[in-house]
N, C-alpha and C positions, 0 to 999 in steps of 0.2 A: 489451230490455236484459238482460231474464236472459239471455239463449237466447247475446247474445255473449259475457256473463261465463263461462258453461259452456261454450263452446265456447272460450275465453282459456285457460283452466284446462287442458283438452283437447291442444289443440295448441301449450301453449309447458312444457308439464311435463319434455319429457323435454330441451330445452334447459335449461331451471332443473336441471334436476340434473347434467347433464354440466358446469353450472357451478359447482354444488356442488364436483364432486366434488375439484378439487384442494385442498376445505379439510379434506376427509373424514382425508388422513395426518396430519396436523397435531392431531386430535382424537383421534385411535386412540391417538398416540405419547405425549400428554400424561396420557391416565391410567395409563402404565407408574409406579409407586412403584419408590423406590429404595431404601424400608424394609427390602425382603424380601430386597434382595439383600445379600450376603457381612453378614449377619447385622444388615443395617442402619448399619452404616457408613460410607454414603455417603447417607445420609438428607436431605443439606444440599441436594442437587444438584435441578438444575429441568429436567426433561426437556425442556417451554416454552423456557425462554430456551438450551438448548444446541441443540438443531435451526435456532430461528432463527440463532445464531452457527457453526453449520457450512452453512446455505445462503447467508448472508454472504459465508462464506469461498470458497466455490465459486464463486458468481457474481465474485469477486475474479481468481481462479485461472481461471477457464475462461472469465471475458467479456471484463474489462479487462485482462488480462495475457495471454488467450487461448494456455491452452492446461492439458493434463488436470493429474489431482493423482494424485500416487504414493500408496501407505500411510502411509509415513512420515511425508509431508509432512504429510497430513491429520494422524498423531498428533503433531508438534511442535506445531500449532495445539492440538488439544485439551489436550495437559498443560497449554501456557500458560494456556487457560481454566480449566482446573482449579485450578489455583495463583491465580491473580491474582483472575477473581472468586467461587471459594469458599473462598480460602484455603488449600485443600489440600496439605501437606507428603508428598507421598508417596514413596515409593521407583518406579527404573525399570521393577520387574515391576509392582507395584500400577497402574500407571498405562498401562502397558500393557495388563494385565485390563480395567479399568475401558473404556479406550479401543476395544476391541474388543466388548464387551456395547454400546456405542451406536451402535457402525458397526452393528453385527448389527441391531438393533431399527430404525436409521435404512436400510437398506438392508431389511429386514420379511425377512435371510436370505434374500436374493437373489429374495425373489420380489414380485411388482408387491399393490399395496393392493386390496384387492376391493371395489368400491361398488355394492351391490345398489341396483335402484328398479324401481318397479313403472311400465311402460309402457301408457297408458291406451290409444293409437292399437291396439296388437298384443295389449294384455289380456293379458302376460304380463309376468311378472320381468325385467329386462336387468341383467347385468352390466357395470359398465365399470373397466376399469384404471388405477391410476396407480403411477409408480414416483418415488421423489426422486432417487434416485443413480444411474445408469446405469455401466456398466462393459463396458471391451472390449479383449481381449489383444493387445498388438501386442510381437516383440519378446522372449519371455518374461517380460513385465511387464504385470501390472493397471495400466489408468487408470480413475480415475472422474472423471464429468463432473455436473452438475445438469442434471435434466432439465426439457423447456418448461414444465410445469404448475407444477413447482418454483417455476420462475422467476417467473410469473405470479403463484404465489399468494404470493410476497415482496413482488412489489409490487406488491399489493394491497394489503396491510398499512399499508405508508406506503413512499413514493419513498424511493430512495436518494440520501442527503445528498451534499452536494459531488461531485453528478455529472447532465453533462446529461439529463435525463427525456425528452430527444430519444435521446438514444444508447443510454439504457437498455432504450427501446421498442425498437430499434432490434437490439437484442441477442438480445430477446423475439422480435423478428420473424425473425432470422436462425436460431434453432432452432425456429422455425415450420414455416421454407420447408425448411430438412434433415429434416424429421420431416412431411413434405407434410400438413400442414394446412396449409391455403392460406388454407379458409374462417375460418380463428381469425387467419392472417397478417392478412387485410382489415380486422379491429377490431382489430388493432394498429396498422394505418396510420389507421384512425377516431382512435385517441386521441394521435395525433403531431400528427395535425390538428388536434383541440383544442389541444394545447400551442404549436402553429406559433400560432394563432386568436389565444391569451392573449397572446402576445409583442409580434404586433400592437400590441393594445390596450395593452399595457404601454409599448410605445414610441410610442404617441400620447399619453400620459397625461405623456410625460418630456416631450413637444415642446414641449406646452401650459403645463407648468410653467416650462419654460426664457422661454418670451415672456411669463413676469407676473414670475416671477423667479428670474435668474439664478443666486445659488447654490446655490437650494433643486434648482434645475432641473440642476445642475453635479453636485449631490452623486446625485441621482437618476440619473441618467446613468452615473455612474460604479458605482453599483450593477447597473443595468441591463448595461453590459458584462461586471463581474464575474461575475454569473449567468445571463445571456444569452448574448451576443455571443461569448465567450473559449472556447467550445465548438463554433462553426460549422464550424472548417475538420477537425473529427474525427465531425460527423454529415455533412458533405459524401461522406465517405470510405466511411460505412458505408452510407449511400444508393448508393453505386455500386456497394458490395461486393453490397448484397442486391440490387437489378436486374441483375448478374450470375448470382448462384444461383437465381432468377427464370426468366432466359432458358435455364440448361443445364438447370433442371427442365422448362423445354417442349420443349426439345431430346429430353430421356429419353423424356418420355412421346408425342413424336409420331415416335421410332423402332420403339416398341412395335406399332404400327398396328393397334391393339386396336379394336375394333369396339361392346364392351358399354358398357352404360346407365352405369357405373361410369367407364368410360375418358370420355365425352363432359362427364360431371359433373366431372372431376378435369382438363379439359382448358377448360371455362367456367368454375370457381374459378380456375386459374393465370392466364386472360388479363383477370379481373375483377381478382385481386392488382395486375397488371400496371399496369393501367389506374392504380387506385388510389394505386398507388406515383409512378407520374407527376404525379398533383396535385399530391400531398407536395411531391414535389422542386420542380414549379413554384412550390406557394406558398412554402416553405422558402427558395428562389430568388429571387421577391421582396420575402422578408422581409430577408434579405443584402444586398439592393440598398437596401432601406428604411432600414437599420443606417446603411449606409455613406452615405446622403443623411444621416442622424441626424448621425453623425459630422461633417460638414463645416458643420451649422448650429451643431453646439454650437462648433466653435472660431470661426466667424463672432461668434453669440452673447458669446464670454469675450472676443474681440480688443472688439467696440465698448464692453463694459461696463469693459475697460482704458481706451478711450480716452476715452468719459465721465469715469472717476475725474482722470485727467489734462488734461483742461480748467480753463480761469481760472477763479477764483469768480470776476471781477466781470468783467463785459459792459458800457464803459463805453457805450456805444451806446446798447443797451439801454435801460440805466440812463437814460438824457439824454432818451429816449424817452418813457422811465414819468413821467418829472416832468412834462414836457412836455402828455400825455395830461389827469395828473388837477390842472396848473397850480400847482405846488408849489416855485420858485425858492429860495426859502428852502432848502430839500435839499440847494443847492451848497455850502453852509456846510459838511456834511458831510465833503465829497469836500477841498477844500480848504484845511480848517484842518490838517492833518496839514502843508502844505508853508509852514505859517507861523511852524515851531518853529521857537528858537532857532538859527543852523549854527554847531557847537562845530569852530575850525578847528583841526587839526593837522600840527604841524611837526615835522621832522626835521631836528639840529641838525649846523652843517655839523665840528664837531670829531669827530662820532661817526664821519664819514665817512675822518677822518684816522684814527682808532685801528683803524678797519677794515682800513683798507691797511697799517698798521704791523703789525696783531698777529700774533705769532709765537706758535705751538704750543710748548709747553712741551717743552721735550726732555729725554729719556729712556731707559735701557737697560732693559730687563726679561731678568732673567735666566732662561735657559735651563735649565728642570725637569726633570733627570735623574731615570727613574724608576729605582728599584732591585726595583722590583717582576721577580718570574720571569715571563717568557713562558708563559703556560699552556699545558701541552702539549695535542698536538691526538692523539685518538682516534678511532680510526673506525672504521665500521660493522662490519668482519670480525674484529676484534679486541675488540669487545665480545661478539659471536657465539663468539668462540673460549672468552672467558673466561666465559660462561656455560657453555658445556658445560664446561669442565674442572671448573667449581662444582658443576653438577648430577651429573656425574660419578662424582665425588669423596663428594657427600651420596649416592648410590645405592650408592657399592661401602662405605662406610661403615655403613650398614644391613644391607646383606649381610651382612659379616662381623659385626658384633652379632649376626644372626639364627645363623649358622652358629656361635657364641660358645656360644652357648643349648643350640641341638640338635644340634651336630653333622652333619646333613642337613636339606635343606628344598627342596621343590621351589618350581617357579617359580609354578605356584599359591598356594602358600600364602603365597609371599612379597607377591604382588600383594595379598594378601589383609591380610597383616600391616600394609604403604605405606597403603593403604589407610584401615585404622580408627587408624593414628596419623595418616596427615596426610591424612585426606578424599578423595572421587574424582577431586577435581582434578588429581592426581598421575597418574590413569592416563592423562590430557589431554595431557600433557607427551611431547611429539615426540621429548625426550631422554632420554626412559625406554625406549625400545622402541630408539632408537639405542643405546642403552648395552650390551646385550643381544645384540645382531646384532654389534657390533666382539667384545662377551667371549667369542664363541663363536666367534671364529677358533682357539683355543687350547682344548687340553682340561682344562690346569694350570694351575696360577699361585700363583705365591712372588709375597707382598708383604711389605715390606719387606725388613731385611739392609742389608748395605753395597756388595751387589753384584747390585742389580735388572738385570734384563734389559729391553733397549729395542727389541723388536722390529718394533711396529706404530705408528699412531697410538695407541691406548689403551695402551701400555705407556709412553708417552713422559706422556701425564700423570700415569698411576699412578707413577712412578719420583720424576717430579719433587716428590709429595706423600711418598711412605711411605717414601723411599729414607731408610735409618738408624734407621726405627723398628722394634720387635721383630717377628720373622719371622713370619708366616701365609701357610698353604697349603691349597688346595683344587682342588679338583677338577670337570668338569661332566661329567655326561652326557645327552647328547642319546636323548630315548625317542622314537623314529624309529614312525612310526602312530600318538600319541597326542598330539592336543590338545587346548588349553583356549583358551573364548572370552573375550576380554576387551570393550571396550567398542566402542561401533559395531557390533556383533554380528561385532567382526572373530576371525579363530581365529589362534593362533600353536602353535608346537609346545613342548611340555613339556618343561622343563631338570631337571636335579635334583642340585643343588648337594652336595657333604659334602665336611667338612672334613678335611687328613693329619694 
């Protein structure tokens, strides 16, 4: 007994730890404190529950919507997590800083997680790696993806709610087979099996219910498809997808015509996958077929338990029977005295019959209700569009010239700047502010009001119809032709600089 305890120990060691190790990033990342950074400030935040909501979000991104994540993307998720569950009010750069110190630490700075363990077979140290985010330029453009260990060690954690635990293995096994581990593919198709296994049993346990009773068995059933059944024709799909990538991985490796210990081993894992994958599908297969028999006993089942409810209560047969059996004549007293009431008869009198034929409808003029109400007039869509901008318009060159009131010159910097802390960022939002800008810069002048506005463009035809007669203002633009300024969306525009004649 000792002699296979130590030898247990010996040869399953360095499996135990390659299985360790995708929990190893997970524990590195959690004692990062967020005391120390930018002075403690961000103290609130849990390293723990933000890694789990960024491999969340990636398995979202890259399994079931399949396909990679930009920067960006990844930080509009993160500010929301920032905001929603710590509260955090912060400004764009804050939360960009912040958002990049945990890509940097969740990425370990591009480089994979190092998991030391001592190998007892070779009596020496082994290194093994893992990385969470993977990344690869296509395009001029970074994607990042979660990678297999990632994925495995989320769900490991606990399955992912509202979604097949078939197809999510299923997802697992498909950046198995791209990342040829075959042999880690194989105990992914183990545990589809167990979940194929449960289902089974789950829908013999519905069957058995339905034939003692009905609704209990009705409501059970209907559960059972909910969380079973309403998922099959989307792991149907991915079972074809991965015996696909399957076949073009043997395809690769028997063009190679490699000859080493290496080539032979990685050539019995893909056709052991293979193999394996096939059960699945077969039992998977007749579990579909089992559903579908399920299916046509439970509406068997609800048609006769309708037709039971809808039978006579009394069976006089029956009934004539049972007295019969235990000599009970007297019983018919029962059945009988009901047809020995009183019969109350009733009559229909024959003069009603004459006033029926006679009666005439009362006649009447109802007079005719002239409304004096106005017809509402009708507005539509491009005329509400116009007279927003002529509003928006109108409120932007109205700030201008207050600002140019003030100082005499102001460039367009600083006016964005000014909109801004009066009326919030939501104003740099506005479509109509950046159009306003692009029309006033067809002109390098501009007289407003007078009694003699000029109507040159679109933009001089609203500004006329607003300032025409109010007292004179004049200004001037000039375009600083090489120099920008970024506004929001990291977009740039070029630099105006307003003064007034």
């Amino acid at each position: 007994m000792a002699v296979n305890m130590h030898n247990e120990i010996i040869s399953d060691h360095r499996e135990r730890m390659l299985n360790l190790k995708k929990y190893y990033p997970f524990f590195k990342l959690i004692d990062i404190s967020f005391s120390q950074y930018k002075e403690g400030k961000y103290e609130i935040l849990d390293m723990g529950y933000i890694l789990m909501a960024i491999l969340r979000f990636f398995i979202e991104e890259n399994n079931f919507k399949e396909k990679d994540v930009t920067y960006p993307e990844y930080l509009t998720f993160i500010t929301g997590v920032l905001k929603r569950d710590f509260g955090l009010e912060l400004t764009e750069e804050e939360n960009k800083d912040i958002a990049d110190y945990i890509f940097d630490k969740v990425k370990n700075d591009g480089k994979p997680f190092d998991f030391t363990y001592f190998d007892p077979i070779d009596k020496k140290k082994r290194v093994s790696r893992m990385k969470i985010i993977e990344s690869q330029i296509v395009d001029s453009t970074v994607w990042y993806s979660i990678s297999p260990d990632a994925i495995e060690f989320y769900l490991d954690t606990k399955e992912i709610k509202d979604e097949s635990k078939i197809s999510v293995q299923q997802l697992l096994l498909e950046k198995m087979i791209q990342a040829q581990n075959f042999k880690g593919g194989t105990e992914v198709i183990e545990r589809i099996n167990e979940e194929v296994n449960r289902l089974q049993l789950k829908k013999n346990d519905v069957l058995a219910l339905l034939s003692s009773d009905v609704f209990a068995g009705i409501e059970a059933y209907e559960e059972f498809v909910d969380t079973g059944m309403r998922w099959f024709e989307d792991e149907e799909n991915l079972f074809k997808k991965n015996r696909e990538l399957i076949e073009a991985a043997l395809k690769r490796m028997e063009s190679t015509a490699d000859t080493s210990e290496s080539y032979y081993r990685s050539i019995s894992d893909i056709y052991n996958l293979e193999n394996q994958l096939k059960v699945a599908m077969n039992k998977h297969g007749d579990l579909l077929r089992a559903c579908t028999d399920m299916q046509k006993m439970t509406d068997d089942a609800v048609r006769r338990a309708k037709l039971g409810r809808l039978r006579s209560h009394v069976d006089f047969a029956n009934m004539l029977n049972d007295m019969i059996k235990i000599d009970r004549a007297d019983l018919l007293a029962d059945f009988l005295r009901p047809l020995f009431k009183p019969n109350i008869k009733k009559r229909f009198p024959v003069n009603s019959i004459d006033n029926a034929l006679t009666q005439r409808p009362a006649r009447y003029e109802k007079a005719e209700m002239v409304s004096t109400e106005k017809p509402k007039e009708i507005i539509f869509e491009d005329e509400v569009a116009d007279q927003r901008i002529r509003d928006n318009y109108i409120f932007i060159m109205d700030n201008l010239m207050t600002c140019l009131k003030r100082k005499k010159q102001i460039s367009l910097k600083e006016f964005n700047e000014a909109m801004v802390q009066a009326y919030g960022s939501g104003v740099m939002k506005n479509a109509d502010y950046y159009a306003f800008f692009v029309n006033l810069c067809h002109k390098n002048s501009y007289m407003i009001g007078g009694d003699e506005m000029k109507s040159e463009d679109f933009i001089d035809d609203i500004l006329k119809e607003h300032y025409e007669g109010s007292p004179e203002f004049a200004f001037q633009i000039e375009k600083q032709q090489g120099e920008v300024i970024e506004i929001e969306d990291e977009t740039e525009v070029m630099e105006l600089v307003f003064t007034m004649i």
